[in-house]
N, C-alpha and C positions, 0 to 999 in steps of 0.2 A: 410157245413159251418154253421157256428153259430153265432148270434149277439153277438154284443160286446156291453157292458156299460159300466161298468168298468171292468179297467187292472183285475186280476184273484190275486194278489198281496194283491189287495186294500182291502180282506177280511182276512188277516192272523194278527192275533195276536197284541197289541201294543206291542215293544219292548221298555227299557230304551234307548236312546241316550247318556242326560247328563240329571243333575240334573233340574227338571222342564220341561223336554223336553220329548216326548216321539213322536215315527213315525211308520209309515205303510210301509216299504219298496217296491217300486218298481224299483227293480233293471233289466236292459235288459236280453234277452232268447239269444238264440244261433240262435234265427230264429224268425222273423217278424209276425204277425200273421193278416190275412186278415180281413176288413170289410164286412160285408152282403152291397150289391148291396143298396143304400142309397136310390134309386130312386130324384123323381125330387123335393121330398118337407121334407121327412125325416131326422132326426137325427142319424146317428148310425157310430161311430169313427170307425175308421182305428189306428191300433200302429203300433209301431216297422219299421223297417227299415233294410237296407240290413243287418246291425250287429247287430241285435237284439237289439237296443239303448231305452230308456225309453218310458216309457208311451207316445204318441202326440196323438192327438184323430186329424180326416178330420173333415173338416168342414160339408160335407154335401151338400145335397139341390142340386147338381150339379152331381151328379154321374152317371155313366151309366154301369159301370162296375161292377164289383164286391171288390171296394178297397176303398169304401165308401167315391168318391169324390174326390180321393189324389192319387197320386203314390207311389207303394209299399214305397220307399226310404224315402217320408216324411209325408204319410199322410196326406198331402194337410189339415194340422191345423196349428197353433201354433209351433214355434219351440219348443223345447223340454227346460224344466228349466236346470237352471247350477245344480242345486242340484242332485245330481245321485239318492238319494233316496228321491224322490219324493215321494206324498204320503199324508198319516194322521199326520200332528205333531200338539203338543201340548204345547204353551211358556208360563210360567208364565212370569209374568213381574215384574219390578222392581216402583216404585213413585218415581218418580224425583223431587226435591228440584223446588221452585219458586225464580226465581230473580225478585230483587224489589228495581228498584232505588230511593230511597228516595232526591225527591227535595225541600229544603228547602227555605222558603222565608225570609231573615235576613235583611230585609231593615230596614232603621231604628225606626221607626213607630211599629217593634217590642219589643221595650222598652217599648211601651205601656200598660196601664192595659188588658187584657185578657175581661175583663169584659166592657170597657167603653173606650171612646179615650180621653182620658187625660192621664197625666203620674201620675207614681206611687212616683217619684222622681224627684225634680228638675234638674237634670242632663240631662235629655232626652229633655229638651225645646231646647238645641240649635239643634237638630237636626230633629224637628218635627215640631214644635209650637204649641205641644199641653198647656193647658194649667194644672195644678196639679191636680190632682185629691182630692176633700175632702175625708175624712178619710182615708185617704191612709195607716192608720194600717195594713190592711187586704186586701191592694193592691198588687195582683197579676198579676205581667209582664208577657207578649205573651212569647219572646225566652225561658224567665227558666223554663215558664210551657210548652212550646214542648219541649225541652230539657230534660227534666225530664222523660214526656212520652215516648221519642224515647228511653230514656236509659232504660226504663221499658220494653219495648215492644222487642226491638231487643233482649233485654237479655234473654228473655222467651219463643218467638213465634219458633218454631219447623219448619223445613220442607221450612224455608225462605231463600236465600242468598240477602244478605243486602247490597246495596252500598248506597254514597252520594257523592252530587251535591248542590251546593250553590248557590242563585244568591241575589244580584250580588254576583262576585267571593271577596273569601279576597286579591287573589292576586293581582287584578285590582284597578290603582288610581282611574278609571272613576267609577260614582255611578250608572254607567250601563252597565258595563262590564261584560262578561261572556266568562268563558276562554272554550276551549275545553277539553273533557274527566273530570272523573271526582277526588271530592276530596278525594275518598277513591272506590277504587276498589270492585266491585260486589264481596264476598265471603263467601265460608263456615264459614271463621273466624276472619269475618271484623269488628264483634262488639263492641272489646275495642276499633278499628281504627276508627272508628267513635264516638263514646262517646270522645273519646279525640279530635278529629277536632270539635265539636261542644260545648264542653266545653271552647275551647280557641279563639271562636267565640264572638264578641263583633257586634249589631244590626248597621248597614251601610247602608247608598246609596239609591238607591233607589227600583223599584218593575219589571224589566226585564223578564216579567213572558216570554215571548214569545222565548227570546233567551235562554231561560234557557232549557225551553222544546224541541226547537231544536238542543239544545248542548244534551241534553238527549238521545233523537231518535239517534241523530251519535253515541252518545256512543256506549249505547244496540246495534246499529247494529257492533261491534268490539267483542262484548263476544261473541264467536262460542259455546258456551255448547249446549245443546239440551234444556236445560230448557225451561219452558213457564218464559217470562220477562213481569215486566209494571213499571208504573210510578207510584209514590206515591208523589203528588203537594201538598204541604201545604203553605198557602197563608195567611195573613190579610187585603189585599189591592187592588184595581183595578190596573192592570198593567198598568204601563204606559212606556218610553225609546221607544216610536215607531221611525222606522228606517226611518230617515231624519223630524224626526220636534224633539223639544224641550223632554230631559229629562222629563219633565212634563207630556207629549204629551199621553194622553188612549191610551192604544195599546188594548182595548177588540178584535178586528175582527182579529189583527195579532195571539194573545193565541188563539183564537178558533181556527184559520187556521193551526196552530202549533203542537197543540192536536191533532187536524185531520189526521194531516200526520203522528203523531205517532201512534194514531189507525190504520191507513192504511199498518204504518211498521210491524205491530201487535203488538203493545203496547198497553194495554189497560191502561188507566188513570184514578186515583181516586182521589179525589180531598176532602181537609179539607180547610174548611173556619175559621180562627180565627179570634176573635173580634168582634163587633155586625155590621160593615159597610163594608161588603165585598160584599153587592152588590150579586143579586141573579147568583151565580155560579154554580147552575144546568144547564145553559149551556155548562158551561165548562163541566160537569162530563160526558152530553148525546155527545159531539162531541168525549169524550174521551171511552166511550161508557160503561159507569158505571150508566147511569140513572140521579144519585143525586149526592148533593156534602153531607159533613157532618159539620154541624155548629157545632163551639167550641167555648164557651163564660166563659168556667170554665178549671181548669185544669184535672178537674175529666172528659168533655166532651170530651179533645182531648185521654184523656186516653182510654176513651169506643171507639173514632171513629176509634182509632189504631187498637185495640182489634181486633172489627167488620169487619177492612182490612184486619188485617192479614189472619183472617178467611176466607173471601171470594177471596181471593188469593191462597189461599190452593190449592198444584198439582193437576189437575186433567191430568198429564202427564204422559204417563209411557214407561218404556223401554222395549224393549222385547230382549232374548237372544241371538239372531240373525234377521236377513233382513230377511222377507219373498221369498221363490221361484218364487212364484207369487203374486204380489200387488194387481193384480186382482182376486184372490181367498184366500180371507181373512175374518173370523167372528168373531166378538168380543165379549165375553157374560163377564157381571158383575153377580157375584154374581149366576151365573150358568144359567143368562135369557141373552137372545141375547139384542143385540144392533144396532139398525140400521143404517148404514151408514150415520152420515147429519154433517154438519160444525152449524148447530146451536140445534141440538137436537136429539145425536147422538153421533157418534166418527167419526175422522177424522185423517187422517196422520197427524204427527209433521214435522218438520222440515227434518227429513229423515224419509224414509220409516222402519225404525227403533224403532219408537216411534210411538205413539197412544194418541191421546187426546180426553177425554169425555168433554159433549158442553151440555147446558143447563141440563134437567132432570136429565140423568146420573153424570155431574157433580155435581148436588146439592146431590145426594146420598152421593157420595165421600164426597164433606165438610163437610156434617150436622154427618157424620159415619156411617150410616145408612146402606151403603156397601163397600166391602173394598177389593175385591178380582178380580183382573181381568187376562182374560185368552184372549191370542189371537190364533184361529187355522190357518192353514195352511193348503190349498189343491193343487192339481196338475194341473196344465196347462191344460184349458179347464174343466174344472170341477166345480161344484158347491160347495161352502167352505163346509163342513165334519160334522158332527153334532156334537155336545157336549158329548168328550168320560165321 
């Protein structure tokens, strides 16, 4: 008899499967092929089975026999993968697009100048009380300066699917209303649908930050894509519509609690503060788990904070060409250097075991370009993931 480590399979040639893919076939024998006597602490598989069926390695540590632990018939391991050719494969993968629902804050106090809270026009007093702004030549309004930017920004940025969410809603008489789902659906090609809903947008109502963010959270969880999703809150104001006191009534603890639940949905939340009196909303960015928020007091500022999000929203998601055999023998190398398994500095499954997501370091390679190639292997049931063909 002879130890077994690996199937005898596991060293023949990589053959093409399909394009990006390549594998090590282990296909079953005609006949079962025994483990060495395992004894009471060692390692050493048992395969096969009455029909010669794939690779299963015994567990071990238990044996007395000669069948390393297991019974001829299953090896006393792991059952066998659904994959018949089990083995070495190799997936490229694919970068999947970012969803990123854009919540906009239209209350009416966004008439205001950008730069100071007075208005830039007499027109905006009855809905504010601010008072005119002197020189108001070179008075620049909150909406038409984010209006502007989001038309710049959705038009340009690469690799984003773009929805919007208003609050309050236009559809609602109440100045703290917020309807459910949103004003323009998450898509690859929703950006004149949006420059048009926000064009025809006039500053209302009042600052429902809280219900807004929770209409958000239910949305994103309705889009099934495999994307990574998050929020993108742009604000001038401390929220206020808290649920059972006065339209007036601060709702700060209900938005953090809001944000919260959206980070926990897995939404992550970034936050832009327009105007000079929004109040320090780096709370909000750390419950949405973005750190900081981004102050805008010019139109050129909310242009660079767009910039800067699209940026750091950038996929670090990818697709691979099929499910793995086994989720537990899986290696992921960027760039041709492994990757270690972590949810924060690392990779980690997505949404199905089908996708892959890089998390701090790795990710920062991805956005900044730095690396751009990722490879996910594949090994056999009971086996340690394969090295890097």
């Amino acid at each position: 008899m002879k130890a077994i480590g690996l199937p005898e399979c596991a060293v023949r040639a990589t053959a093409p499967l399909i394009v990006g893919l390549s594998f090590v076939a282990c296909s079953g024998s005609s006949k079962g092929v025994e483990g060495e006597n395992a004894g009471s602490t060692g390692y050493n598989p048992g395969y096969g089975g009455a029909a010669g069926g794939n690779y299963n390695p015994g567990a071990g540590g238990n044996g007395t026999t000669s069948m390393g632990g297991g019974a001829r018939e299953t090896g006393g391991g792991s059952p066998p993968t659904a994959d018949a050719n089990c083995g070495e494969q190799t997936s490229n993968t694919t970068k999947l697009p970012t969803d990123v629902l854009l919540v906009l804050d239209k209350s009416g106090s966004m008439s205001e100048s950008i730069a100071d809270d007075c208005c830039c026009s007499s027109s905006c007093t009855n809905t504010t009380g601010a008072s005119t702004c002197s020189g108001t030549s070179n008075c620049t309004e909150r909406w038409p300066a984010l209006t502007s930017a989001v038309d710049a920004t959705i038009s340009g940025a690469t690799g984003i699917n773009w929805g919007l969410k208003l609050f309050s809603s236009p559809s609602q008489s109440s100045s703290c209303g917020v309807t459910q789902g949103a004003e323009v659906a998450v898509g690859s090609n929703s950006a004149t649908a949006i420059q048009t809903s926000i064009a025809n947008v006039s500053p209302s109502g009042n600052t429902p930050t809280a219900r807004a963010v929770t209409a958000a959270r239910a949305y994103l969880q309705t889009v099934t894509d495999q994307n990574a999703k998050v929020i993108l809150l742009a604000t001038d104001g401390e929220p206020n519509c808290k649920s059972g006191s006065s339209s007036t009534s601060s709702d700060v603890d209900g938005t953090i609690a809001a944000i919260d639940a959206a980070l926990t949905a897995g939404y992550k939340v970034y936050v832009i503060g327009i105007g000079p009196s929004v109040g320090n909303l780096d709370n909000f960015a750390v419950a949405g788990g973005t750190d900081h928020y981004y102050p805008a007091t010019s139109a050129a500022d909310l242009a660079n904070a767009l910039a800067a999000i699209s940026v750091a929203v950038s996929s670090c998601t990818f697709a691979m060409s099929q499910s793995p055999p086994d989720p537990n023998n899986v290696a992921v190398y960027l760039d041709g250097a492994l990757v270690p398994m972590s949810a924060t500095n690392g990779w980690a499954f997505g949404a199905t075991a089908q996708t892959v997501i890089l998390n701090g370091a790795p990710c920062e390679q991805i956005t900044s370009g730095a690396a751009s190639k990722v490879q996910v292997l594949f090994g056999c049931a009971g086996q340690p993931p394969p090295p890097i063909l």
